[in-house]
C-alpha positions as CSV (number, residue, x, y, z in Angstrom):
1,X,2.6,-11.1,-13.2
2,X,-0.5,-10.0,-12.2
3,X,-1.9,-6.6,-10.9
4,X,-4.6,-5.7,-8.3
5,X,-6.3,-2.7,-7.7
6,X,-7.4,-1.3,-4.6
7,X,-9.5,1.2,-3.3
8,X,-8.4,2.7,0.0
9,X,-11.0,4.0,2.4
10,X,-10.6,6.7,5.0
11,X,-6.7,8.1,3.4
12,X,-6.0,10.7,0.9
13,X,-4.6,8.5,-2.1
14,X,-7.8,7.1,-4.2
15,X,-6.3,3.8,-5.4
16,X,-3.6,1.8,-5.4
17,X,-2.2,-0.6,-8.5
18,X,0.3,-3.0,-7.0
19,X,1.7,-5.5,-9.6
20,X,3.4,-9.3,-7.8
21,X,4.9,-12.1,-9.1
22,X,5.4,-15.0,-6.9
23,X,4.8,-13.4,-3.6
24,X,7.1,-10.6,-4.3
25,X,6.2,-7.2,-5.2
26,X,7.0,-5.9,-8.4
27,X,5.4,-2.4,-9.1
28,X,3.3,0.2,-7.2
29,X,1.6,3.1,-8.1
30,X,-0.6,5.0,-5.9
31,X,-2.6,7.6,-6.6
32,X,-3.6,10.7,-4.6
33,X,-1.9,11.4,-1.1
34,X,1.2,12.5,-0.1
35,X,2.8,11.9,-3.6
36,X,7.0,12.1,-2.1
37,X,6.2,10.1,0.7
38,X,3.9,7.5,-1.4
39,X,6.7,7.6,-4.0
40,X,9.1,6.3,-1.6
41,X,7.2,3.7,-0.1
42,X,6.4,2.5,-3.1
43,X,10.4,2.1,-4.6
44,X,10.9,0.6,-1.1
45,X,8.2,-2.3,-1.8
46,X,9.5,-3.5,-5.1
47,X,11.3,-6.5,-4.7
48,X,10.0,-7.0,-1.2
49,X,8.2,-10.1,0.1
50,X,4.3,-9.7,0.3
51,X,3.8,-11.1,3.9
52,X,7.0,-8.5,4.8
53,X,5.1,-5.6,3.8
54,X,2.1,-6.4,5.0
55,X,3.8,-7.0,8.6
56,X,5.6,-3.8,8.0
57,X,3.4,-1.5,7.1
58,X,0.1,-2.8,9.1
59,X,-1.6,-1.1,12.1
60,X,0.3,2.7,11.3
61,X,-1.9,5.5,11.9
62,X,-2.0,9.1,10.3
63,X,-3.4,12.2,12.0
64,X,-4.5,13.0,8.4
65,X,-6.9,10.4,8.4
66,X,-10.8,10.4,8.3
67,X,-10.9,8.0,11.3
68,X,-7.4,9.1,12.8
69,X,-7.1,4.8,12.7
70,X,-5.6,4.3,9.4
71,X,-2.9,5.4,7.0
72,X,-2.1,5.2,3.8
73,X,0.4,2.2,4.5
74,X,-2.1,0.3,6.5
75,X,-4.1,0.6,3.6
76,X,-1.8,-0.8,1.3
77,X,-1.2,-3.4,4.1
78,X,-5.2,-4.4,3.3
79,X,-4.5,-4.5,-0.2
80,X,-1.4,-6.9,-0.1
81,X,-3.7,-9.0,2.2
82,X,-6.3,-9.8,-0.7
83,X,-3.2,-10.7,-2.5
84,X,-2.3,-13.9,0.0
């Protein structure tokens, strides 16, 4: 198993430590943010492909956002991506 963390840019959560094995997710925590919603989408990514969560959760927007072009899940979309 291996573990990567990530800084997110432009988002309310300050870093994200997602754990994988073999492609599939395994653990996420995420720090910062909206900590219910965050929670959830993090139980909802373990056990879930790396290439489906990156398609899922890529390209969603927050108003809450420094740029208003980003979110917290596109952000962990960027972070799965320096995982493949």
């Amino acid at each position: 198993m291996e573990t990567i963390i990530f800084k997110p840019q432009n988002v309310c959560s300050r870093e994200f430590r997602i754990s994988h094995e073999n492609k599939i997710i395994t653990n996420v925590v995420i720090i910062g943010g909206c900590p219910g919603n965050l929670q959830a989408i993090s139980s909802l990514l373990v056990g879930m492909n790396i290439d489906d969560a990156i398609s899922k959760l890529q390209g969603i927007k927050c108003p809450g956002s420094r740029t208003k072009t980003t979110s917290c899940p596109d952000q962990i979309s960027l972070a799965l991506k320096t995982i493949i």
